[in-house]
N, C-alpha and C positions, 0 to 999 in steps of 0.2 A: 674498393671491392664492391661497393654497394650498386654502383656507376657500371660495372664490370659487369654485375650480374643482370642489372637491368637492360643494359645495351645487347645483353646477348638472347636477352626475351624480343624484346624488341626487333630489331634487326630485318628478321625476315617478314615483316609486316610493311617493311620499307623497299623492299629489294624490286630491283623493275623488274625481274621477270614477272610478277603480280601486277604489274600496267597490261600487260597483256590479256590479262582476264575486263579489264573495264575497256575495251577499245570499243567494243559496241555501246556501252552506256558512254562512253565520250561523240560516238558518231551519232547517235541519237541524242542527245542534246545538244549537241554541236548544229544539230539541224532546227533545233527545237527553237535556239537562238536565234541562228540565219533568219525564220520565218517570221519571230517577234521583229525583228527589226524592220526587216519588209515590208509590213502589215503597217509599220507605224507611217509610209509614205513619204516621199520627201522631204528637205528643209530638216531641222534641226530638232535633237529628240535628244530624251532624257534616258540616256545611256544606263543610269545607276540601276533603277529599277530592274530592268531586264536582264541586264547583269547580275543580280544578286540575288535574280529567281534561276539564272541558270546553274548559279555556283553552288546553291543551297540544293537545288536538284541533284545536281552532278554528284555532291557529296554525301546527303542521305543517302542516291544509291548504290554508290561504292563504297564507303562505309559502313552503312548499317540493312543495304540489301534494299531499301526502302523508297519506292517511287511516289515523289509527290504527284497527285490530280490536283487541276483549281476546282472539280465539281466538289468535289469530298470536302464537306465542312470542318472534319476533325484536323483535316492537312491543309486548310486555311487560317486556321485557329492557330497551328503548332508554325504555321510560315511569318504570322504576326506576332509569334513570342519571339523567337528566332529574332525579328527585326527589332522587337522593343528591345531586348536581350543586349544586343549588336552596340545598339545606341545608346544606352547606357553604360555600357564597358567603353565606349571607345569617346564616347562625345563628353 
């Protein structure tokens, strides 16, 4: 029952017609990525990073509404807990 009641809170938090609301926060970081890569020029690059500034992007702001900047200290601060964070649950 417990299962029953949560899954029916839940549910529509998960449902795609709500993908439709982040397609522009998907198309803007989607681009935001393309340009990191490009920038890095030729030859062979460290994929992890860029990736996992666009995932943490991508999710801040369809989750909690919230756009990281690199200029903003306090959203470089919270991108480096995040990765300590990361690293120590999973490493």
């Amino acid at each position: 029952q417990k299962w029953k009641n949560r899954r029916k809170i839940m549910t529509p938090a998960f449902h795609f017609n709500i993908l439709n609301e982040f397609i522009e926060v998907f198309e803007v970081q989607a681009d935001q990525l393309i340009t990191s890569i490009m920038n890095k020029g030729a030859g062979i690059i460290d994929i992890i990073p860029i990736y996992s500034k666009f995932t943490l992007n991508t999710i801040c702001e369809t989750a909690m509404g919230t756009r990281l900047e690199d200029e903003d200290e306090r959203q470089i601060e919270f991108r480096e807990a995040v990765h300590i964070m990361g690293h120590l649950v999973f490493h």
